[in-house]
N, C-alpha and C positions, 0 to 999 in steps of 0.2 A: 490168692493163696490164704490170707487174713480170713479172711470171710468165711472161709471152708474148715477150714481149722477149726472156730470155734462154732460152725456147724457141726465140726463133727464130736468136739467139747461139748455143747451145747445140755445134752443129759447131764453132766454134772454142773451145770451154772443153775438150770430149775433144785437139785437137790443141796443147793446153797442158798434159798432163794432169791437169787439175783436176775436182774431184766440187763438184756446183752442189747446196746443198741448200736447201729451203725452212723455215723454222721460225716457226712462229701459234698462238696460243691457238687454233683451231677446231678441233672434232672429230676422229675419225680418219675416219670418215663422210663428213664433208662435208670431207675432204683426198680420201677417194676420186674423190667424185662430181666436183670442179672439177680434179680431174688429169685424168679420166677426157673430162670436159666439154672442156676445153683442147689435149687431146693434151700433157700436159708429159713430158719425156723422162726428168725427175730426180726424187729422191725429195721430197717432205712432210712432215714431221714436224710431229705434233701436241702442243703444248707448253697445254692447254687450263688447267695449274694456275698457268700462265707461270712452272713453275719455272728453264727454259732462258733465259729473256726477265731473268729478277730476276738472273741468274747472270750474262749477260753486260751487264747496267746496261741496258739497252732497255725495262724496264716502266717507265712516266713518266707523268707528266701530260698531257693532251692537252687543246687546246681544237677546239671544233668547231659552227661556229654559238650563240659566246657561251658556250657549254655547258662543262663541264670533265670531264673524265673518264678515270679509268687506263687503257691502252692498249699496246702496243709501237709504241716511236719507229722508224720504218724506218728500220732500219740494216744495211750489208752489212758483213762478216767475211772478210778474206780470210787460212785459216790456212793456214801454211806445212808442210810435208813433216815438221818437227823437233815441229810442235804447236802452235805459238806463232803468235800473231796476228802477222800481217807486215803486214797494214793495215787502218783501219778506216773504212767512209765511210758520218759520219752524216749525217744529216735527207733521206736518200735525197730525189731528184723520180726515180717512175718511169721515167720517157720519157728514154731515150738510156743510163741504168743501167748496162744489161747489156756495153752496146759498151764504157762507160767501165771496167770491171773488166776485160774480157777485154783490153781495152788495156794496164791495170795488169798483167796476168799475163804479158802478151807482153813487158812490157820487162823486168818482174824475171828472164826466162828468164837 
């Protein structure tokens, strides 16, 4: 639902000019086939040792049906022109996402 969202965002992230990336422990493979699946416009990165995930604090504990288990906590990055993280919004809820960052980018213009 993430991923589609800001696919379907996506025209306004190029007219902020920002690059929208995706990054998961899954495959490079199975980053293919669900881009591919999806129509997504922007890149996947496959972080499958979660060494991108341990680097920016996102590999965590999760629970899930009682269960408990390591995971990335969804979290979006939004970094700045300079490098530097200019915001950070965790425990992501899919649904509205994508508009709420491109929101974020339009006023930090």
């Amino acid at each position: 639902m993430e991923a589609c969202q800001f696919r379907d965002a996506f025209p306004r992230f190029e007219g902020l000019d920002a690059t929208v990336l995706g990054v998961s422990p899954d495959s490079v493979k199975s980053h293919q086939k669900f881009k591919k699946k999806n129509n997504l416009p922007f890149t996947l990165v496959a972080d499958p040792d979660h060494a991108i995930a341990e680097r920016y604090g996102v590999w965590g504990e999760k629970l899930m049906f009682g269960r408990k288990y390591m995971g990335v906590l969804r979290t979006t990055f939004v970094i700045g022109p300079d490098g530097r993280i200019a915001k950070i919004f965790r425990g992501v809820k899919p649904e509205g996402h994508a508009e709420e960052v491109a929101q974020f980018l339009a006023e930090s213009r």
